[in-house]
C-alpha positions in Angstrom: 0.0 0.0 0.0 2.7 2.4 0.6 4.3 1.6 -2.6 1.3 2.1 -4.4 0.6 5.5 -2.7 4.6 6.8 -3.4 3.9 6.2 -7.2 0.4 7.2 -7.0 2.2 10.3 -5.4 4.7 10.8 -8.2 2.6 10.5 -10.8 0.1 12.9 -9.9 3.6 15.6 -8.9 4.4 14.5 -13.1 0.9 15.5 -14.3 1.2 18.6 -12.3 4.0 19.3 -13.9 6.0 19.2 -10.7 8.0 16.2 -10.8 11.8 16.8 -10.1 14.2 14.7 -12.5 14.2 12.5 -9.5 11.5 12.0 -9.1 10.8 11.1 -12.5 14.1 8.6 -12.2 11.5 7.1 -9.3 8.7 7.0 -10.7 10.5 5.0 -13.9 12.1 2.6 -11.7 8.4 1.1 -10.1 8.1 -0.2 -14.1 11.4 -2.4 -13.7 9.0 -4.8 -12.1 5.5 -6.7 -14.0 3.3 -4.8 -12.3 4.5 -1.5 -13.2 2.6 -1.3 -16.8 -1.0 -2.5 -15.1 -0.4 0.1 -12.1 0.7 3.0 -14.2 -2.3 2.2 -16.7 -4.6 2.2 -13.7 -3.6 5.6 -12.9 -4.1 7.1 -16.1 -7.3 6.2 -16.7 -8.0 7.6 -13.2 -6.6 11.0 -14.2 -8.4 10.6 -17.2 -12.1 10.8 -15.5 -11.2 13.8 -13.4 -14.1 16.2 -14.2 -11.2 19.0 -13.7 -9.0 17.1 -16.2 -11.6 16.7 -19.2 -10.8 20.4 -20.9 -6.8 20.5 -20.1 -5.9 18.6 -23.4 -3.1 21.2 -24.5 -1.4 20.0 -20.8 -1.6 16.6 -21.7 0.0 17.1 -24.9 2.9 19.0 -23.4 3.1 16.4 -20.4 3.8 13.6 -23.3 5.9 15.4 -25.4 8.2 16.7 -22.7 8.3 12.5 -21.5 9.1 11.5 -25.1 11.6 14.1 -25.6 13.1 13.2 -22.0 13.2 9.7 -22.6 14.7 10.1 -25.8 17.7 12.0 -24.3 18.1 9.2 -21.7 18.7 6.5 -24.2 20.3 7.6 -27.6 24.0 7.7 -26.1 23.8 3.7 -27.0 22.2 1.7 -29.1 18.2 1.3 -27.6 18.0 -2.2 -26.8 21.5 -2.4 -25.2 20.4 0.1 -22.7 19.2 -0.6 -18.8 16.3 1.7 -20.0 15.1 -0.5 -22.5 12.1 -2.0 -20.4 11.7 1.4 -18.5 11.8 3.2 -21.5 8.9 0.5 -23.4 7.1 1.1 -19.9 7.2 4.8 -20.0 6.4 4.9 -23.8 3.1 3.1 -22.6 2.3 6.5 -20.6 2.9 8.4 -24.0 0.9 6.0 -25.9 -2.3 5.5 -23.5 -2.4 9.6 -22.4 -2.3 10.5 -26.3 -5.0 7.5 -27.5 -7.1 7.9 -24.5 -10.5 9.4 -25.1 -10.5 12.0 -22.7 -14.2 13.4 -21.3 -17.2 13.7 -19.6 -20.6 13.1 -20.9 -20.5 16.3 -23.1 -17.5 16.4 -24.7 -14.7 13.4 -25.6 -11.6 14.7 -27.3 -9.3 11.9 -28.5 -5.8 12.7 -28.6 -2.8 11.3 -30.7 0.6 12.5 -31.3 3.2 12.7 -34.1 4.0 8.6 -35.4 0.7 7.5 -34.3 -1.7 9.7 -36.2 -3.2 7.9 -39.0 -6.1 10.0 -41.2 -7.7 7.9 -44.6 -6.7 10.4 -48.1 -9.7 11.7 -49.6 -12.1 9.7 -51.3 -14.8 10.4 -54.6 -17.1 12.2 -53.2 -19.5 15.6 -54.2 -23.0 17.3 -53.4 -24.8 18.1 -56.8 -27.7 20.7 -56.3 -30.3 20.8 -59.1 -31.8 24.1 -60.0 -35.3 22.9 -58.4 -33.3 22.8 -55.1 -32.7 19.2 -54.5 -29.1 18.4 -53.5 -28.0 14.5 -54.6 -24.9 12.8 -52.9 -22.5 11.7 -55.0 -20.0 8.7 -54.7 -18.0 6.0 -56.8 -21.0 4.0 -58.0 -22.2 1.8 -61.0 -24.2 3.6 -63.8 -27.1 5.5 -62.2 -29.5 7.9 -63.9 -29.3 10.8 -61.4 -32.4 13.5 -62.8 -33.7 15.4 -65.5 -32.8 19.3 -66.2 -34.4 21.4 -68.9 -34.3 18.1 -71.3 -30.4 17.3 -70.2 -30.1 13.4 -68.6 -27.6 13.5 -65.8 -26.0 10.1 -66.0 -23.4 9.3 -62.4 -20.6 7.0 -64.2 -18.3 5.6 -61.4 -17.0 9.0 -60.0 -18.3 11.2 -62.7 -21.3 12.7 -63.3 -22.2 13.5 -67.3 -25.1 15.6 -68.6 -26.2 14.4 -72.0 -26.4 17.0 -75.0 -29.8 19.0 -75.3 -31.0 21.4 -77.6 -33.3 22.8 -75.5 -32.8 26.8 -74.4 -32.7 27.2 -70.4 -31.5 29.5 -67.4 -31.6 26.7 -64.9 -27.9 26.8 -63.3 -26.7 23.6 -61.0 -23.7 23.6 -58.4 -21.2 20.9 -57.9 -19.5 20.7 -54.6 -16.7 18.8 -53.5 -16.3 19.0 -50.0 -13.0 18.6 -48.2 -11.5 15.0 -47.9 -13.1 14.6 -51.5 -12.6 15.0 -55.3 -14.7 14.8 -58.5 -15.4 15.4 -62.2 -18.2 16.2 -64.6 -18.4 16.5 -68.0 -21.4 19.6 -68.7 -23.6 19.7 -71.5 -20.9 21.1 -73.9 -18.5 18.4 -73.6 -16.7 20.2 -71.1 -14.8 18.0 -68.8 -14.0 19.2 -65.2 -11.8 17.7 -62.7 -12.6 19.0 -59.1 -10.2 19.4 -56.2 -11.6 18.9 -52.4 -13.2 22.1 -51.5 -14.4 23.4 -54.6 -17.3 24.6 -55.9 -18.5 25.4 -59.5 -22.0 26.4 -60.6 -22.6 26.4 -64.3 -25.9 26.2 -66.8 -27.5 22.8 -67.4 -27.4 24.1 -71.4 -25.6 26.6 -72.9 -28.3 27.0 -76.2 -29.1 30.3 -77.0 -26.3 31.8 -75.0 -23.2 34.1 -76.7 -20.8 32.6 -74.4 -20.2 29.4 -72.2 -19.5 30.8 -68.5 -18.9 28.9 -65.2 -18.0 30.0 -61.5 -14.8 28.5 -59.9 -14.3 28.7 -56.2 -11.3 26.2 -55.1 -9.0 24.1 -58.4 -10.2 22.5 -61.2 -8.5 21.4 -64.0 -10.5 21.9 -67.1 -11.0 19.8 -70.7 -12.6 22.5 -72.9 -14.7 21.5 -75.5 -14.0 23.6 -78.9 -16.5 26.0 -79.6 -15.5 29.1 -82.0 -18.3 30.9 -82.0 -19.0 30.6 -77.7 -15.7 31.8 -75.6 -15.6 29.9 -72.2 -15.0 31.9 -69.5 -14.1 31.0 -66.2 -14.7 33.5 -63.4 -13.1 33.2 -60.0 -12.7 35.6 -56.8 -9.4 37.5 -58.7 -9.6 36.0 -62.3 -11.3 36.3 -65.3 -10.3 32.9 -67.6 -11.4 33.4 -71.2 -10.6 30.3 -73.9 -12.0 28.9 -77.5 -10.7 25.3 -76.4 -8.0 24.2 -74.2 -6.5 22.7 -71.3 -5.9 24.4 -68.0 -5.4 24.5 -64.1 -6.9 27.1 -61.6 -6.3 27.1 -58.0 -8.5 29.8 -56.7 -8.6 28.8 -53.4 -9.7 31.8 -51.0 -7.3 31.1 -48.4 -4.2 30.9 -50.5 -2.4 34.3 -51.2 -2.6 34.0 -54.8 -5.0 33.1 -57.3 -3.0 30.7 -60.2 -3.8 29.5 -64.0 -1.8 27.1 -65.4 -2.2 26.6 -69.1 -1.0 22.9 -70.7 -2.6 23.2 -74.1 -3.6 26.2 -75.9 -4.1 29.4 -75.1 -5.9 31.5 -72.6 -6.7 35.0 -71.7 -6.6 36.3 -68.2 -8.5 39.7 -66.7 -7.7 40.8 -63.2 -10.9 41.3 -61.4 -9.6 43.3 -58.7 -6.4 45.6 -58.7 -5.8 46.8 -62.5 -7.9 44.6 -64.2 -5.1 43.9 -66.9 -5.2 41.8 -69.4 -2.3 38.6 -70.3 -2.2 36.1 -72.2 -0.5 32.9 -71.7 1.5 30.2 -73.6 1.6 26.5 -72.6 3.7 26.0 -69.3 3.1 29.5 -68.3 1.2 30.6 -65.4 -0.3 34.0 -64.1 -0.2 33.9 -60.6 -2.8 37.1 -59.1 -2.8 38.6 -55.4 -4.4 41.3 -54.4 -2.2 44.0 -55.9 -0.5 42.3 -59.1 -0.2 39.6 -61.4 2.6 38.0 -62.1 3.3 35.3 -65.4 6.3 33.2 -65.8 7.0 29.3 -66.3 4.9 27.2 -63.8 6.1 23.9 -62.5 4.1 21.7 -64.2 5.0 18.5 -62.2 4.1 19.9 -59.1 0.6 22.1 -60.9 -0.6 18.4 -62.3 0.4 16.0 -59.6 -3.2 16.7 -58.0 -4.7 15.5 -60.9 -2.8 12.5 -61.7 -3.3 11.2 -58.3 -0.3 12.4 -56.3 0.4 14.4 -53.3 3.7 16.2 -54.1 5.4 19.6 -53.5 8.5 21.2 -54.8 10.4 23.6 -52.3 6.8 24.5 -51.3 6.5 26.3 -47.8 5.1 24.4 -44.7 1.9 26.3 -44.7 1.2 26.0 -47.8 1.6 22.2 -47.6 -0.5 22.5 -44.8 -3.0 24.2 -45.8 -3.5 21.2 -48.7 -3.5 18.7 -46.2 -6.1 20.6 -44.8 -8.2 19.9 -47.9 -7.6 16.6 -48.5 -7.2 15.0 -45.2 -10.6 17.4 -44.1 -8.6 18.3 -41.2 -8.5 21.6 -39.3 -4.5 23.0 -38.9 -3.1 25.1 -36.5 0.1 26.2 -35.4 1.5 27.0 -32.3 4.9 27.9 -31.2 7.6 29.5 -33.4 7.4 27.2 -36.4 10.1 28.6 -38.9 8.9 28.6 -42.4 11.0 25.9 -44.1 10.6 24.8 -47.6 10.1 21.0 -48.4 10.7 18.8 -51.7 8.7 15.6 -51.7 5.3 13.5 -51.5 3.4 10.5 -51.6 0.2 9.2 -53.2 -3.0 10.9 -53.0 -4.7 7.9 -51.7 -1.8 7.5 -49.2 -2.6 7.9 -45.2 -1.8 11.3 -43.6 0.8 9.3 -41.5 2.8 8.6 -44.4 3.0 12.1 -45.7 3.7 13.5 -42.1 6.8 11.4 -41.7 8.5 13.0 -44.2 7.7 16.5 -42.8 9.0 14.8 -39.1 12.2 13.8 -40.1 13.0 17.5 -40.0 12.2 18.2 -36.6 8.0 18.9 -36.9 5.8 17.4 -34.2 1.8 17.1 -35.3 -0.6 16.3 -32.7 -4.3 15.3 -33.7 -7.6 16.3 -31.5 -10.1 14.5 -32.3 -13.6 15.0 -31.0 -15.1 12.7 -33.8 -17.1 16.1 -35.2 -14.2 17.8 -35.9 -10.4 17.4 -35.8 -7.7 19.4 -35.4 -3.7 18.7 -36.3 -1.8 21.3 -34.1 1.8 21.6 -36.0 4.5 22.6 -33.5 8.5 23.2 -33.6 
């Protein structure tokens, strides 16, 4: 009993935050023996149900990574499993472990919490919300051949993950909006023969026909790449927050995100004209493997990287001396994961990448192997990766 109080003791002093280093020495000795895993278990899932506990995650997180980082320090003069600490140090790992994968709650509210190797999120999948211009909204997903509705005479056919309206003659103002939400991507071929690849978190809203019309015209709010069916005699125009994308028939990128700093078009075929819609409103026109890149002041047009433009579309998750927010703010997207940074991240530049139907986990170990930590909350409604130094 008095053994069991001293650790009980010690433990509660290292949650505090209060433990000496010897009493941390202590405290790791009491797992030499087989009862030290089931006790120290035991008394986490104790502090875990403290009603005054259930809020203080950030102090767990720094409680684990402060023991990981100690016990790290301990053991690399030697190879691990020659060490004296090896069992201690498997033992104490458990604490690490159990306070980061423990649900931690009360009735209300149950945050799950997971650190840095351990954080596994599923890549995006084929998914989109279609609204029809009556107001119904269909779910979309990778399914067999489905006839989805009618608009003004147009069949909307679902094939796999694509949706396709058929060719119609017919003149109409109905509009319809595809949405890919985050953790998702898409395509659709319109009634023109348009095709559209969707990024997660875009949106486009476009007519159901395009008969009796001067001009094809679309909304873009996120990245598509685009097909565009030749039409001389009906420009397509893409319009997004910054841009104004006019083309005959071609091939191009647009990452209009409103959350990155710049608006980009990427042309790979063709030729397309650009008009600032804020700023100048100037005019450029661009060549294949050019880009015109528009903030809030200026555009700017010079060779793009194509690789690293098109490795969205061909199924890859890749970057090219890209800056860690930026990165972040695609995993964002595609993992449908909140980020946030705390501490003095430096912004560092990173070359590398994985596939797009990869697990988070394998895309954060390259980003760990210089000196990132990640930590995941998870309340099961939302999550949150916190990226620290």
């Amino acid at each position: 009993m008095e053994r069991d109080e001293h650790i009980r003791q010690l433990f509660e002093r290292y949650i505090s935050g209060n433990c000496t280093e010897v009493e941390f020495d202590q405290l790791l000795s009491y797992l030499e023996d087989a009862d030290g895993d089931s006790e120290l278990l035991q008394l986490i899932a104790a502090e875990m149900q403290r009603d005054d506990h259930t809020e203080d995650t950030e102090q767990v997180i720094a409680i684990t990574q402060n023991a990981e980082r100690y016990i790290f320090e301990r053991t690399r003069p030697k190879p691990f499993y020659q060490t004296a600490l090896f069992r201690i140090a498997i033992a104490a790992l458990l604490l690490i472990g159990i306070a980061v994968l423990v649900i931690i709650g009360d009735k209300k509210k149950q945050v799950e919490i997971i650190a840095d190797a351990q954080i596994s999120l599923p890549a995006g999948t084929d998914k989109a919300i279609l609204s029809l211009s009556d107001g119904r909204k269909v779910e979309l997903g990778n399914t067999a051949n489905t006839d989805l509705a009618k608009e003004s005479g147009s069949n909307i056919i679902q094939q796999g993950r694509e949706i396709i309206y058929n060719s119609n003659k017919l003149e109409s103002n109905a509009t319809n909006q595809l949405e890919v939400p985050n953790g998702g991507k898409y395509s659709v071929t319109i009634s023109d023969g348009t095709k559209i690849w969707l990024n997660a978190g875009t949106k486009i809203i476009y007519p159901v026909s395009f008969v009796g019309k001067d001009h094809r015209e679309i909304t873009l709010d996120g990245e598509a790449y685009f097909e565009v069916a030749k039409d001389r005699d009906k420009p397509f125009i893409v319009r997004t927050e910054r841009q104004k994308i006019e083309v005959l028939g071609t091939h191009f990128n647009i990452n209009s995100y409103i959350d990155e700093p710049q608006a980009v078009t990427t042309l790979t075929e063709g030729s397309v004209r650009i008009t600032e819609t804020i700023g100048k409103q100037q005019t450029f026109t661009l060549r294949p493997g050019e880009m015109a890149a528009t903030s809030k002041d200026q555009t700017n047009v010079g060779a793009a990287d194509m690789e690293s433009v098109m490795a969205w579309q061909k199924g890859l998750f890749y970057f090219k001396k890209a800056p860690l927010r930026t990165i972040m703010r695609q995993v964002s997207r595609w993992y449908d994961v909140q980020v946030e940074f705390k501490g003095n991240v430096a912004e560092r530049y990173f070359t590398g990448g994985v596939h797009r139907d990869a697990d988070l986990s394998e895309l954060l170990k390259i980003l760990m192997l210089n000196d990132i930590h990640f930590t995941l909350m998870n309340d099961h409604k939302n999550r949150k990766l916190i990226v620290e130094p």
